[in-house]
FIFIPA-893916 format. One record per atom (N, C-alpha, C): residue number from 1; residue in three letters; x, y, z; atom name. Coordinates in pm, 1 decimal. Layout:
BEGIN
NUM;ala;X;Y;Z;CA
...
***
This chain:
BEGIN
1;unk;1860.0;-697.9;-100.7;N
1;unk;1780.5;-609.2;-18.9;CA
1;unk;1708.4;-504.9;-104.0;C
2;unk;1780.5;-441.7;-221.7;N
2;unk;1690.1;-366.2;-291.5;CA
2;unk;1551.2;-401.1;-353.6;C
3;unk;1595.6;-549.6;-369.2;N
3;unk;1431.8;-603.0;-454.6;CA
3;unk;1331.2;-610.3;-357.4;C
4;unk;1319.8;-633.3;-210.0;N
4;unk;1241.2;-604.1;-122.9;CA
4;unk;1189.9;-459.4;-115.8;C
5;unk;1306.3;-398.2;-153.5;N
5;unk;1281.2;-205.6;-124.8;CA
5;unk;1194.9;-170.4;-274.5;C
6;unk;1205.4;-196.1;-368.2;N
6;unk;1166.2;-201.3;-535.2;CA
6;unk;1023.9;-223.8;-485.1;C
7;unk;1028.6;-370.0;-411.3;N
7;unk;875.1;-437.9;-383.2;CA
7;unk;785.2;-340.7;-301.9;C
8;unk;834.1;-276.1;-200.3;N
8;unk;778.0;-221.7;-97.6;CA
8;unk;733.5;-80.3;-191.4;C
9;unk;811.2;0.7;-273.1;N
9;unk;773.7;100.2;-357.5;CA
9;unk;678.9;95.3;-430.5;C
10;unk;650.6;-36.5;-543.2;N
10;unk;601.8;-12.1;-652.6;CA
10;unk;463.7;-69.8;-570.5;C
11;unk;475.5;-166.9;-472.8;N
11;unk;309.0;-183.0;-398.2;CA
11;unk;277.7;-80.9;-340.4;C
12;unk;331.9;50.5;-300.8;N
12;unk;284.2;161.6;-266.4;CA
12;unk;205.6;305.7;-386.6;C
13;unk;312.0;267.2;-468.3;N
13;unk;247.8;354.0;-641.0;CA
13;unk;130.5;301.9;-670.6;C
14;unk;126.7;138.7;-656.9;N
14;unk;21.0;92.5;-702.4;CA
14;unk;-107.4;71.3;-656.4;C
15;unk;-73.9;63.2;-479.8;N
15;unk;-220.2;123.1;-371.5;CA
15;unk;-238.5;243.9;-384.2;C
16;unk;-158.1;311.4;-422.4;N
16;unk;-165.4;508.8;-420.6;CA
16;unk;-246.2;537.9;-554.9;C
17;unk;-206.0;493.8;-618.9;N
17;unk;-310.4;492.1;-761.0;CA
17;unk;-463.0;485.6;-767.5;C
18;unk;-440.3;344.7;-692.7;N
18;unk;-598.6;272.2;-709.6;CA
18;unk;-680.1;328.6;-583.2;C
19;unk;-613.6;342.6;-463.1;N
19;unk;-695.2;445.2;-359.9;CA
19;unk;-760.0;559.8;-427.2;C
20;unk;-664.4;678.4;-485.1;N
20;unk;-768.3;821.4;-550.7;CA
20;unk;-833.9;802.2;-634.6;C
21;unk;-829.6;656.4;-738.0;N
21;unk;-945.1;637.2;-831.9;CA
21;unk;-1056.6;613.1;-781.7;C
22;unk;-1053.0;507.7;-668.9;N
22;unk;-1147.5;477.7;-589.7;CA
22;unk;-1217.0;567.3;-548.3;C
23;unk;-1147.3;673.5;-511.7;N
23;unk;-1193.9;763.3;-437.5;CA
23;unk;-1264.3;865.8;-492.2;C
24;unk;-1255.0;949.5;-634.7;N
24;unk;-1297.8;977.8;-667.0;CA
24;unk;-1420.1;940.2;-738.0;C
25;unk;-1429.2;836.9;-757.8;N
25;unk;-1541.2;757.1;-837.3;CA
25;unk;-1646.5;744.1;-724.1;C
26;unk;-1641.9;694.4;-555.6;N
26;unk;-1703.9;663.2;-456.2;CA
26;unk;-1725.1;808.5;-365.2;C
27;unk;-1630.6;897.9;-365.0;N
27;unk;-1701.3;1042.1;-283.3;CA
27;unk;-1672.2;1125.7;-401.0;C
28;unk;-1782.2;1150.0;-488.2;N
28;unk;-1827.6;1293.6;-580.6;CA
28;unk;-1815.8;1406.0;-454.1;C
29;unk;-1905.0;1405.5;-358.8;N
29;unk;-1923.5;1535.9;-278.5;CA
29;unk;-1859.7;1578.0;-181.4;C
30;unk;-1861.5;1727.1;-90.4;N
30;unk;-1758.0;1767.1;-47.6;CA
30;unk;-1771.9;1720.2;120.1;C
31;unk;-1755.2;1602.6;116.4;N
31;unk;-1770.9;1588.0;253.9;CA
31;unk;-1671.4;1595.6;355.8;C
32;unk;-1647.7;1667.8;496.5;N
32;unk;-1596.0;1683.5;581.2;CA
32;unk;-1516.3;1550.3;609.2;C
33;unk;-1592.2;1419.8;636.5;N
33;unk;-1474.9;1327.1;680.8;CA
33;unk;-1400.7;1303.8;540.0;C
34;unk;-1381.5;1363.0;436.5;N
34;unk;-1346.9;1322.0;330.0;CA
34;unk;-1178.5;1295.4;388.1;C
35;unk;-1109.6;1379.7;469.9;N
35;unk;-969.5;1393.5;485.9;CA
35;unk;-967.0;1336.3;611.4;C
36;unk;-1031.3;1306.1;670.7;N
36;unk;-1017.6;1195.8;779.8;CA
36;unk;-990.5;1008.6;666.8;C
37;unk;-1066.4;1016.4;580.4;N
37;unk;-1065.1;893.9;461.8;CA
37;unk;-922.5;852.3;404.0;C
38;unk;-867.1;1007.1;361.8;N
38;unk;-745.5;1019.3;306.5;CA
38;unk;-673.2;990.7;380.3;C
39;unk;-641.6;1029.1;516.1;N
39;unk;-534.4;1016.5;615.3;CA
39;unk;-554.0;873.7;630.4;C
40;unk;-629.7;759.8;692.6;N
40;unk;-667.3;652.7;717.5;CA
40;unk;-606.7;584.2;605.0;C
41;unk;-683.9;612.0;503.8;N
41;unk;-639.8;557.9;400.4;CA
41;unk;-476.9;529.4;337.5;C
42;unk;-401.3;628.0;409.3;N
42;unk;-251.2;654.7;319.0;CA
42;unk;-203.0;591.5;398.3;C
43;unk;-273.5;570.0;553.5;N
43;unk;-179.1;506.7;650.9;CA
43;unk;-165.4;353.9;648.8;C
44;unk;-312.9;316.5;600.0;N
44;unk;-324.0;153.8;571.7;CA
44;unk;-200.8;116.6;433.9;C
45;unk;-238.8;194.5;353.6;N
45;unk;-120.2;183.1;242.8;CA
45;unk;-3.9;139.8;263.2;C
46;unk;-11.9;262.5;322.9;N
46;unk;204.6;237.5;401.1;CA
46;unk;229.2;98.6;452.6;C
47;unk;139.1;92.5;571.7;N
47;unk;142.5;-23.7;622.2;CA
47;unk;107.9;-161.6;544.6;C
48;unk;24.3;-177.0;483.6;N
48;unk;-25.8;-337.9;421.8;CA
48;unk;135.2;-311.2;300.7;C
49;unk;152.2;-192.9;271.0;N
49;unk;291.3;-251.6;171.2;CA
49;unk;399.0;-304.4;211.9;C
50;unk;428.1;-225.3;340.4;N
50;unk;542.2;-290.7;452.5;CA
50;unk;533.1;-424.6;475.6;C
51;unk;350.5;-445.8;479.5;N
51;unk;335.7;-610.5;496.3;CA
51;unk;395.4;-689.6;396.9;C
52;unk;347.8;-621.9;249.9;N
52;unk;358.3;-728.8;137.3;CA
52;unk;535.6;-730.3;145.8;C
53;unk;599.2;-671.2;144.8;N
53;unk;761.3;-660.7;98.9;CA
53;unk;809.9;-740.1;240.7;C
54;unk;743.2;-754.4;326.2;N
54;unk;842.0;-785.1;451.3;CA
54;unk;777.5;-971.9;436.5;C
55;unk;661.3;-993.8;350.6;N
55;unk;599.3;-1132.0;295.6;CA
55;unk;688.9;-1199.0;202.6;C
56;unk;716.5;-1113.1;101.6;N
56;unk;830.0;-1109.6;22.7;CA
56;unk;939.6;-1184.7;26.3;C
57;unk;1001.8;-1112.5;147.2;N
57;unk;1122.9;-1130.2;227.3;CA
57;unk;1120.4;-1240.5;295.6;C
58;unk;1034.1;-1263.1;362.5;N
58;unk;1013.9;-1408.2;462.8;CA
58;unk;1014.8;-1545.9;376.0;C
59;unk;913.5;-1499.0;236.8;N
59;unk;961.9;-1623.9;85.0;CA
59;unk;1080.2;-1674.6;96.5;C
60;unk;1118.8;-1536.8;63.4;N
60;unk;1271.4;-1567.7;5.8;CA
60;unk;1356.6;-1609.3;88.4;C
61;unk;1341.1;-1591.0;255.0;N
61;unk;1406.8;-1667.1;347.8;CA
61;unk;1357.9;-1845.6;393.0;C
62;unk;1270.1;-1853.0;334.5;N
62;unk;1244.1;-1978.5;368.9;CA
62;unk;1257.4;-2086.6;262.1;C
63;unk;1267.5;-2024.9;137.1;N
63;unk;1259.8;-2069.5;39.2;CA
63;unk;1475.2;-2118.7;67.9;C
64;unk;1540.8;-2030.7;125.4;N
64;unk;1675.5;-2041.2;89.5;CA
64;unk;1736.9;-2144.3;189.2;C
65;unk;1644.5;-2156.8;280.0;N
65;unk;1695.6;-2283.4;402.5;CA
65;unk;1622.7;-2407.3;368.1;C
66;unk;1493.2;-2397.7;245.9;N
66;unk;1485.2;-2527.6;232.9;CA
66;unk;1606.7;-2596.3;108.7;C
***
């Protein structure tokens, strides 16, 4: 169970990373929806990582009944 939890972490460091690079490179200026972007943004994170680790997990369960 931890290597799912490991999985679910380090795909979150690693969307969290590449989101503010993105981000800074694509909004230079001070725009108002800028933190509407951020919020959206951290929430897809969370979620598509939950996806990948819980993808993960479903491998490794199907992989063990074949």
């Amino acid at each position: 169970m931890s290597k799912y939890i490991s999985i679910f972490f380090l795909t979150v460091m690693v969307s969290v990373i590449l989101f503010f690079t993105f981000s800074f490179v694509f909004m230079a200026g001070g725009n108002p929806a800028e933190e509407a972007v951020y919020t959206m943004g951290a929430i897809m994170i969370l979620l598509l990582s939950l996806l990948v680790s819980q993808l993960y997990y479903l491998i490794d369960l199907i992989k063990k009944k074949l």
